[in-house]
MARTIFI-252613 format. One record per residue (C-alpha): residue number from 1; residue in three letters; x, y, z. Coordinates in Angstrom, 2 decimals, m for minus. Layout:
<tinus>
TINU num residuo      px      py      pz
TINU NUM     ALA       X       Y       Z
...
</tinus>
This chain:
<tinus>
TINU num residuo      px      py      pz
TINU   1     UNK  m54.09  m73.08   11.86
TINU   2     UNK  m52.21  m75.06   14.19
TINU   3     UNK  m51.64  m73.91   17.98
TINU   4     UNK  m48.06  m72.77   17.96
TINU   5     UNK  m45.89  m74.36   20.84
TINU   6     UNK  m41.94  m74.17   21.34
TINU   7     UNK  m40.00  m77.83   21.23
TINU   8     UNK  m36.40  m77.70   22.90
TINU   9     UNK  m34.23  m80.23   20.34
TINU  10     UNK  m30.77  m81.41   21.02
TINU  11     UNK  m28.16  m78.37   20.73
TINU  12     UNK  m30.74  m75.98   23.01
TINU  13     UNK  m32.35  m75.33   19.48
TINU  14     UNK  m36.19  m73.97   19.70
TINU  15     UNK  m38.78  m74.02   17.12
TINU  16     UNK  m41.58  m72.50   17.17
TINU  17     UNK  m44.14  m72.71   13.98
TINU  18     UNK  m43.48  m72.94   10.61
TINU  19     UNK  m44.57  m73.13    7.04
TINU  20     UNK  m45.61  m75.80    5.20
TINU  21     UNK  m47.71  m77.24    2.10
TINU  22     UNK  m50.07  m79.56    3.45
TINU  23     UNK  m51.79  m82.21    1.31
TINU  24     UNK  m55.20  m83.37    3.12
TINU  25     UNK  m57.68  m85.89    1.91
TINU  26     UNK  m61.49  m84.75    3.49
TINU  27     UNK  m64.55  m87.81    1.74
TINU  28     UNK  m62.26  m88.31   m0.94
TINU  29     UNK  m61.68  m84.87   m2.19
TINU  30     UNK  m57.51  m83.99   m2.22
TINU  31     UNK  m56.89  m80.37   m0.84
TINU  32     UNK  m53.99  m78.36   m0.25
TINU  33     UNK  m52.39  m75.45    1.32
TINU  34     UNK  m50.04  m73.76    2.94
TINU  35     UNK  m50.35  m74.39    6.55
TINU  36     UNK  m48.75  m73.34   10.25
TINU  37     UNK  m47.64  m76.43   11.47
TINU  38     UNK  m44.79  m77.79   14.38
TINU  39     UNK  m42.14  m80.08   14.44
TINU  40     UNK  m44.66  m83.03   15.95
TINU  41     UNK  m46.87  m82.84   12.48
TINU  42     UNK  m43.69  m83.75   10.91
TINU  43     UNK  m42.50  m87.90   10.42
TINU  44     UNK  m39.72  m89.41   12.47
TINU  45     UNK  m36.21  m89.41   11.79
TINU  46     UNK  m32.47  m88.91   13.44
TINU  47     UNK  m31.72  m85.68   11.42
TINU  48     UNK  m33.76  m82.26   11.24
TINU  49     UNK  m33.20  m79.77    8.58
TINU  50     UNK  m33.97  m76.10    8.41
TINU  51     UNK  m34.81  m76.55    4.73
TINU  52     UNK  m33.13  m73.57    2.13
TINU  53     UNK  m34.62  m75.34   m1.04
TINU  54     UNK  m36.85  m77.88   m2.94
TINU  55     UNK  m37.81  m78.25   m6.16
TINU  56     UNK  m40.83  m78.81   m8.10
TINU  57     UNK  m41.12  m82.74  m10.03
TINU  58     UNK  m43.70  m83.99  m12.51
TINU  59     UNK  m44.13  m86.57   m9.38
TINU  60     UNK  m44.70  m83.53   m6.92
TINU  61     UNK  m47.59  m82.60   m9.25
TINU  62     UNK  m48.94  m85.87   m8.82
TINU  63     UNK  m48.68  m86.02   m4.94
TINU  64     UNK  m51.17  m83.07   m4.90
TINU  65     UNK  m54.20  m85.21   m7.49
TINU  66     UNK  m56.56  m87.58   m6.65
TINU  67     UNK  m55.17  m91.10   m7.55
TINU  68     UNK  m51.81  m89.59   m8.38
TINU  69     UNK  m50.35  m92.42   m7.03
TINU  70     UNK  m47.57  m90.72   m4.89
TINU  71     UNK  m49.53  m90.03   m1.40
TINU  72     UNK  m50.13  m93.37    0.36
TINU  73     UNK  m51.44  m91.36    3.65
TINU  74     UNK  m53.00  m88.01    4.51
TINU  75     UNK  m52.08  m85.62    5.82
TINU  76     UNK  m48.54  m84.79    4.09
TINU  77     UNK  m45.90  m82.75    3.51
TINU  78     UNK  m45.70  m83.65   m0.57
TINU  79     UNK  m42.14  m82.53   m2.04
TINU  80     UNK  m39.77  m85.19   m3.05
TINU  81     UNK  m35.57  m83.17   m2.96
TINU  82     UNK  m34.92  m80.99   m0.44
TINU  83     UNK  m31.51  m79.02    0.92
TINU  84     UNK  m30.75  m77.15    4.50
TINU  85     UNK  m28.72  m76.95    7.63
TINU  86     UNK  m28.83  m79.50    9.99
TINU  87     UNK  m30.23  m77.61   13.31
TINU  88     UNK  m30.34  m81.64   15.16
TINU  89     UNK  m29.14  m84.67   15.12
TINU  90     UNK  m29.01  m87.61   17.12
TINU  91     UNK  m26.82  m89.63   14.43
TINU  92     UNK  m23.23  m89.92   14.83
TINU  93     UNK  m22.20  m89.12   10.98
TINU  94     UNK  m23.80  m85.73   10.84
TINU  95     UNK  m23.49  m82.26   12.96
TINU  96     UNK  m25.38  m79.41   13.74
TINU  97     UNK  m24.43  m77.01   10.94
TINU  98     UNK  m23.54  m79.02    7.82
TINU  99     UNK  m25.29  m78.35    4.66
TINU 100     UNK  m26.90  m81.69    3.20
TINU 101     UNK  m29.22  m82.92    0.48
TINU 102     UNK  m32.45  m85.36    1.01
TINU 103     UNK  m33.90  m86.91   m2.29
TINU 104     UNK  m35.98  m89.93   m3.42
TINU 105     UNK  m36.73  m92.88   m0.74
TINU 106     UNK  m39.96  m92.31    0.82
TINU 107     UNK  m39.96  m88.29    0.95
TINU 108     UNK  m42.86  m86.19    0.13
TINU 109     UNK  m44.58  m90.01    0.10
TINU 110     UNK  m44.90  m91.62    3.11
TINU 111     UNK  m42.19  m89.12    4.82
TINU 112     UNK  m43.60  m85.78    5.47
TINU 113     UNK  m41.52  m83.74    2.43
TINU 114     UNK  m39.50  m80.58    1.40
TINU 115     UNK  m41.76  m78.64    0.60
TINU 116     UNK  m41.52  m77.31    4.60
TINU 117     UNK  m39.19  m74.89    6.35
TINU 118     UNK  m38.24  m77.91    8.33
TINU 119     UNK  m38.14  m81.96    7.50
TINU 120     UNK  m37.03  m84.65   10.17
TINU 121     UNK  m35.44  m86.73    8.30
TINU 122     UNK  m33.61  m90.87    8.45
TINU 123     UNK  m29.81  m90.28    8.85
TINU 124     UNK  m29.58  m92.87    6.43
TINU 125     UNK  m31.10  m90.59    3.40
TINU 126     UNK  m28.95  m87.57    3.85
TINU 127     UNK  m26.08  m87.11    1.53
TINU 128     UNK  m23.39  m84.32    2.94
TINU 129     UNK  m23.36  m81.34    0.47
TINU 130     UNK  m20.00  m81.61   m1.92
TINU 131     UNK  m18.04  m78.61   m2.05
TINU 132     UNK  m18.39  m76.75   m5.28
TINU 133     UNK  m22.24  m77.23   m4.80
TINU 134     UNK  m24.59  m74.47   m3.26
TINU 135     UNK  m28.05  m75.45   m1.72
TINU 136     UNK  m29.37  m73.70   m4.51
TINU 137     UNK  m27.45  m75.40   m6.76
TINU 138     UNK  m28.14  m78.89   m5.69
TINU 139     UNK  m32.19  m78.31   m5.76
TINU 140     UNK  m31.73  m76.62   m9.80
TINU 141     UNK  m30.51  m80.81  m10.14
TINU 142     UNK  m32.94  m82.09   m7.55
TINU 143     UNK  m34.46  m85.40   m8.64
TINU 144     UNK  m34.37  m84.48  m12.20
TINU 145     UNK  m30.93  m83.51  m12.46
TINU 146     UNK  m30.11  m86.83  m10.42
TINU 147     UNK  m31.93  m88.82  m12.75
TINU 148     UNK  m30.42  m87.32  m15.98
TINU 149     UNK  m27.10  m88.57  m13.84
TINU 150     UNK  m27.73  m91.75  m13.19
TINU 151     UNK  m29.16  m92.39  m16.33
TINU 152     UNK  m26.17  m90.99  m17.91
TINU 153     UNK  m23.49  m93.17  m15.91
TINU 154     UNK  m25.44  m96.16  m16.72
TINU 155     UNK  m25.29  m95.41  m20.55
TINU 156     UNK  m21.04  m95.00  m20.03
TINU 157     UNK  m20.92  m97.97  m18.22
TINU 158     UNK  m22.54  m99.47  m21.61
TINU 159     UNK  m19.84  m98.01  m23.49
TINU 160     UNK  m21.40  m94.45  m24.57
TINU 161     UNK  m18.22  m92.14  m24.58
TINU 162     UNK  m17.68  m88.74  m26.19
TINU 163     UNK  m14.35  m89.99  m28.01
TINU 164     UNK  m16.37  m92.10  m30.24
TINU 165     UNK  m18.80  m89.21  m31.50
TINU 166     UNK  m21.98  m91.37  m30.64
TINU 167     UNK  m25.36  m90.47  m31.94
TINU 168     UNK  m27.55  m89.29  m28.77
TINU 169     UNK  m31.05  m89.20  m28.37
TINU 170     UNK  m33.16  m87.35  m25.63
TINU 171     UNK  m36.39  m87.53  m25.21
TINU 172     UNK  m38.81  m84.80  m23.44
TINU 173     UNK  m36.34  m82.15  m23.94
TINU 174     UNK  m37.76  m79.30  m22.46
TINU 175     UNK  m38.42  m81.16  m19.13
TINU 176     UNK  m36.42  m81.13  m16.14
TINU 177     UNK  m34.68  m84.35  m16.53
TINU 178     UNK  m34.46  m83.76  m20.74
TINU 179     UNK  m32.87  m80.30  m20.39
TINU 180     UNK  m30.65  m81.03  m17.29
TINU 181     UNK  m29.78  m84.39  m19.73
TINU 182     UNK  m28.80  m82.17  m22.60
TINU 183     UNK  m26.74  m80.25  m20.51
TINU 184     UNK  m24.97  m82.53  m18.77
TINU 185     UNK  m23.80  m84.28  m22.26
TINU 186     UNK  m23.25  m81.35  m23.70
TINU 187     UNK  m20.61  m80.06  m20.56
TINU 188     UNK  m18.76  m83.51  m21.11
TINU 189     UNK  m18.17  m83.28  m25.03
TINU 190     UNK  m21.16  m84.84  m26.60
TINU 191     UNK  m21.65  m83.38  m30.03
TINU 192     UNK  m24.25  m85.32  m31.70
TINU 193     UNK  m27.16  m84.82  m29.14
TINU 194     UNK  m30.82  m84.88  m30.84
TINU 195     UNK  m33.42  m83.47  m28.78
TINU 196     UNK  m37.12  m84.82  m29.05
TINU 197     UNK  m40.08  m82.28  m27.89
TINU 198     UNK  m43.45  m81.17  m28.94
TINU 199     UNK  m42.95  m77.86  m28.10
TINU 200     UNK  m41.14  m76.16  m31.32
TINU 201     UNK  m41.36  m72.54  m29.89
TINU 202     UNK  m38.35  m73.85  m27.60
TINU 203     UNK  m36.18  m74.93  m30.25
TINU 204     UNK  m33.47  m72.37  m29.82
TINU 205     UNK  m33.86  m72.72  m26.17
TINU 206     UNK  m33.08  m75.95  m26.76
TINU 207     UNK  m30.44  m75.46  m28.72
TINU 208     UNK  m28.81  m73.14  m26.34
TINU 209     UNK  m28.54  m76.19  m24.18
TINU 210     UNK  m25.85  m78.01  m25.98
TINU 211     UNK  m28.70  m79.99  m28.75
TINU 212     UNK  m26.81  m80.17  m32.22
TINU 213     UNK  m30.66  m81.24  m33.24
TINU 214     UNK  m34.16  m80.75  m32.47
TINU 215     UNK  m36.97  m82.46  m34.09
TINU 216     UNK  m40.40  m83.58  m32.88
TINU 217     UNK  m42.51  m86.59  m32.76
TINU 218     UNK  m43.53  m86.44  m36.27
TINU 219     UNK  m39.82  m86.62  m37.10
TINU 220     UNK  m39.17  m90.52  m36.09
TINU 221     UNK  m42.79  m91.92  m36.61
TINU 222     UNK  m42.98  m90.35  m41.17
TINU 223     UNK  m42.30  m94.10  m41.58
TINU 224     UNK  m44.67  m97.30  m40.78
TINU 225     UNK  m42.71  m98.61  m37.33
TINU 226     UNK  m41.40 m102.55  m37.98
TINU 227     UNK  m39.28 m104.58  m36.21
TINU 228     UNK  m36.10 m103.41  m37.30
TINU 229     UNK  m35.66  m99.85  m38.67
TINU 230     UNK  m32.55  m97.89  m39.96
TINU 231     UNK  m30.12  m97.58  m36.92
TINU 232     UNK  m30.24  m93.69  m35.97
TINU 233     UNK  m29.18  m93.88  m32.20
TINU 234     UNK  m26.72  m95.39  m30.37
TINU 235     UNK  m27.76  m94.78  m27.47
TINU 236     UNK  m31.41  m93.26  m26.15
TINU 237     UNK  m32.02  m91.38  m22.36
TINU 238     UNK  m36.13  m91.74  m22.90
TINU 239     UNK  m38.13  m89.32  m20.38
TINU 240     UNK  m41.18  m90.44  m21.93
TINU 241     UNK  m42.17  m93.79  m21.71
TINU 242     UNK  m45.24  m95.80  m23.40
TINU 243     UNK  m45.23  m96.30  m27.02
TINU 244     UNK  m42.74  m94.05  m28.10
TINU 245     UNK  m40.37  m96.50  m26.38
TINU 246     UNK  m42.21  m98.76  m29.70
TINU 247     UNK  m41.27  m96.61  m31.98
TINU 248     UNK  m37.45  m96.01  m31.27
TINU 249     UNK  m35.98  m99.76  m30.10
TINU 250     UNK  m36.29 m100.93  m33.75
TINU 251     UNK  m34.14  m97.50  m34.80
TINU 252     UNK  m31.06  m98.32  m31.95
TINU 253     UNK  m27.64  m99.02  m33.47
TINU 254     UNK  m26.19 m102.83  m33.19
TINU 255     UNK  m24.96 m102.93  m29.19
TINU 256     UNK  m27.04  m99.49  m28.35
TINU 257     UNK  m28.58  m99.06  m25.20
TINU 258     UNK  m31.93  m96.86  m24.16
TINU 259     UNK  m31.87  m95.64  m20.43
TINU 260     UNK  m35.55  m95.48  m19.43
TINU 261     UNK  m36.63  m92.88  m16.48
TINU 262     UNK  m39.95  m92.18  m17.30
TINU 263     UNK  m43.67  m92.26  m17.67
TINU 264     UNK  m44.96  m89.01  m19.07
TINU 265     UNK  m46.02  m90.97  m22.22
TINU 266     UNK  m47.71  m94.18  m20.69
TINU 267     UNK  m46.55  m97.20  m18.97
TINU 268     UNK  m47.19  m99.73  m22.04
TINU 269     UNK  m45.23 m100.05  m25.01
TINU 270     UNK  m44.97 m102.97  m27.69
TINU 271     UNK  m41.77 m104.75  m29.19
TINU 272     UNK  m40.55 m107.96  m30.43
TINU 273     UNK  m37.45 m110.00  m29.76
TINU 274     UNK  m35.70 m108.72  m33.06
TINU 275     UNK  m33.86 m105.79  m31.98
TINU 276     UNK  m32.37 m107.23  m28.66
TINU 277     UNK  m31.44 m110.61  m30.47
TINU 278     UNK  m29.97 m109.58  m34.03
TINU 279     UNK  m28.67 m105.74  m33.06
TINU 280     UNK  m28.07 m106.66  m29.40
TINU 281     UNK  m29.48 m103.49  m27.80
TINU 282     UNK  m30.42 m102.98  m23.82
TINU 283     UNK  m32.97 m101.61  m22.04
TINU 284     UNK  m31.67  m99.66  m18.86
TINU 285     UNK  m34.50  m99.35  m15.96
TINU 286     UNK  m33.56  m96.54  m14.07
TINU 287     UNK  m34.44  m95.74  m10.57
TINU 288     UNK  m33.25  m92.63   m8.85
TINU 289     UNK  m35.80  m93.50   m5.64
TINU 290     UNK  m33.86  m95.82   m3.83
TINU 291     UNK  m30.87  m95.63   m5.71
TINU 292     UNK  m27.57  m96.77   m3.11
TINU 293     UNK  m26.54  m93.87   m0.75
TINU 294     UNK  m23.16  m95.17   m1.28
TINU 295     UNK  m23.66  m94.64   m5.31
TINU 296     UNK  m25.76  m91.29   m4.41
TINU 297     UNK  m22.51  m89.75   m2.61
TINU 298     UNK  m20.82  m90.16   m6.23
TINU 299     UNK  m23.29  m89.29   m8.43
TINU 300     UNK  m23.48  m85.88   m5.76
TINU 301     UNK  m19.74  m85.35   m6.46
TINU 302     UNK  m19.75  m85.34  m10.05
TINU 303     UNK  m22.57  m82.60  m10.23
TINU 304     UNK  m19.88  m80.49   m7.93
TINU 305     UNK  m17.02  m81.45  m10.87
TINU 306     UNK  m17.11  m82.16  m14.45
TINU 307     UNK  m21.03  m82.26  m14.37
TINU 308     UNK  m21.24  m78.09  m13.02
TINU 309     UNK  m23.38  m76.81  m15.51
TINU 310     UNK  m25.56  m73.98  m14.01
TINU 311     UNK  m24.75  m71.08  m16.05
TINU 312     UNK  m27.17  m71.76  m18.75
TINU 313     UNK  m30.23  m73.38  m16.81
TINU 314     UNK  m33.26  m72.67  m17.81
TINU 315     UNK  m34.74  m71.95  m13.36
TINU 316     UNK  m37.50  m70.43  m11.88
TINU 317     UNK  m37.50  m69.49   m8.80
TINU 318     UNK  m40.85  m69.32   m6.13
TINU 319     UNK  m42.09  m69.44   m2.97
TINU 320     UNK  m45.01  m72.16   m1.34
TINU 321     UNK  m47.75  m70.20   m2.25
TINU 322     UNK  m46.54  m70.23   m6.07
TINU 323     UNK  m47.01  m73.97   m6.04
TINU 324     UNK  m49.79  m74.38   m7.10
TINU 325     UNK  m49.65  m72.55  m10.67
TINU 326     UNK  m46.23  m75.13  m11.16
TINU 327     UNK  m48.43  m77.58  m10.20
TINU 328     UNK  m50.73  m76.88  m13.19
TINU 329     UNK  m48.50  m76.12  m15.82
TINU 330     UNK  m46.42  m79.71  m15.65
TINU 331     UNK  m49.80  m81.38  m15.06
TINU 332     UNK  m50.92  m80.04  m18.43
TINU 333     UNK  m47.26  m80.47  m20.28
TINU 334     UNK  m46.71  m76.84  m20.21
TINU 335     UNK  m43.60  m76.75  m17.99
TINU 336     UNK  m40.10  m75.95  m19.18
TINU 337     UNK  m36.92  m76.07  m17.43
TINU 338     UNK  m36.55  m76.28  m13.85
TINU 339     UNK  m38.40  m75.08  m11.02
TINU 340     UNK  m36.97  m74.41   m7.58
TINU 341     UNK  m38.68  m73.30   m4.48
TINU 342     UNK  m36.54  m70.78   m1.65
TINU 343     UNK  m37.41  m71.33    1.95
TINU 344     UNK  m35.72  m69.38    3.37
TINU 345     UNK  m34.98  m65.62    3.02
</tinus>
């Protein structure tokens, strides 16, 4: 434990200690806990937050393995969304008091993380909080929720529109990003949504969502894959990554596109030229880490409009110590829905 000291901030605000998870490296053994720590254990920045909410990503469960690939230095706060009041701030666009949202860039990386009572934080990361939106609310879409977003804009902007009844594919459907994915097509008049998961015992769940289908892997791969399939999907949001990726691009309808956000299944897949040269399909990378702040701001306000879909989210709510038991379940695949951490009380 930490030696607790007061720090006088702009505004006459004093902290004292506080709670955070603490990743540690110690002769190449990864540890972590929940620790008393102070506002100097915490990274620079123009903006600090007395945090309300995180959430819990596949890519926080990484942060906390050896060779996860998320921590580049020890210690850290891991946790990469977070939402609070501003208690300081030494940047012009923001005042003591607003509610705001931090995901992506470099948090719970290289930028101590949300999964604190308090984060200091670039002025440049912080989108204000839309109305319509509760700090609860904008942690249940976190990352994930983000992601689904932006992947689901870029998939529009290839011409994917609910007046022309397009065949839908989504892939992990029972993860954060899947389910949120579903939802948010669903809310906006998609009808013909397929859902791909291995877990069949959610299939109603699922359903519940908005999915007019559910099938799993064994569904799409009956058939020897070849280069060019029967067209199935016009267009594909793929959680998964890796060789499913192989299996489905010779199955996208002439001009389809597949919005890639994920790794889950592998970071290799195989094609040839066929499908993008005689059907014309796309591959969409998408990256919600350093995604525009301009673009974020937008992407923030349609969650708080037509994109308000928290009624039937599948959430679980925890505290720090409960962590680690998240941590396990999406590291073994087990993990459904979304998974938000409080605080605050």
């Amino acid at each position: 434990m930490v030696e607790v000291f007061h720090i006088e901030i702009k505004g006459g605000y004093i902290m004292e200690a506080f709670k955070a998870i603490v990743v540690k490296e110690i002769d190449g053994v990864i540890t972590y806990a929940k620790e008393d720590i102070n506002l100097s254990a915490l990274s620079n920045g123009e903006v600090i937050i007395k945090v309300a909410y995180s959430s819990v990503n596949y890519k926080d469960s990484l942060a906390v393995m050896k060779n996860g690939g998320v921590i580049r230095k020890y210690p850290m706060i891991p946790g990469i969304d977070l939402s609070g009041v501003i208690v300081s701030t030494s940047s012009n666009e923001f005042m003591v008091g607003q509610h705001v949202i931090v995901t992506g860039f470099d948090l719970g990386m290289t930028h101590t993380g949300g999964f604190s009572e308090y984060a200091c934080v670039p002025a440049k990361w912080v989108v204000k909080l839309p109305e319509n939106l509760s700090l609860k609310d904008s942690m249940i879409i976190g990352t994930a929720g983000f992601t689904a977003g932006i992947s689901i804009e870029s998939l529009e902007e290839m011409g994917m529109s609910s007046q022309s009844s397009p065949n839908i594919l989504v892939t992990g459907a029972t993860g954060g990003v899947g389910s949120l994915a579903i939802q948010l097509l669903a809310q906006n008049g998609y009808r013909n949504i397929t859902a791909l998961t291995r877990k069949e015992e959610y299939k109603q769940k699922i359903m519940n969502l908005g999915a007019s289908n559910v099938i799993s892997l064994e569904d799409i791969t009956s058939e020897k894959t070849r280069p060019l399939m029967k067209q199935k999907y016009h267009f594909v949001l793929d959680t998964v990554g890796g060789e499913l990726l192989t299996i489905l691009i010779p199955q996208i309808h002439y001009g389809g596109s597949i919005a890639m956000c994920g790794n889950v299944g592998g970071i290799n897949f195989s094609s040839t030229v066929l499908p993008f040269i005689l059907r014309g399909i796309n591959l969409l990378g998408i990256d919600s880490v350093n995604y525009p702040i301009e673009k974020r701001n937008l992407i923030w306000k349609r969650f708080s409009q037509e994109w308000h879909i928290f009624e039937n989210t599948i959430v679980n709510e925890i505290k720090l110590e409960q962590l680690s038991s998240v941590f396990n379940e999406l590291q073994k695949g087990t993990h459904v829905g979304r998974t938000i951490v409080k605080l605050t009380d």
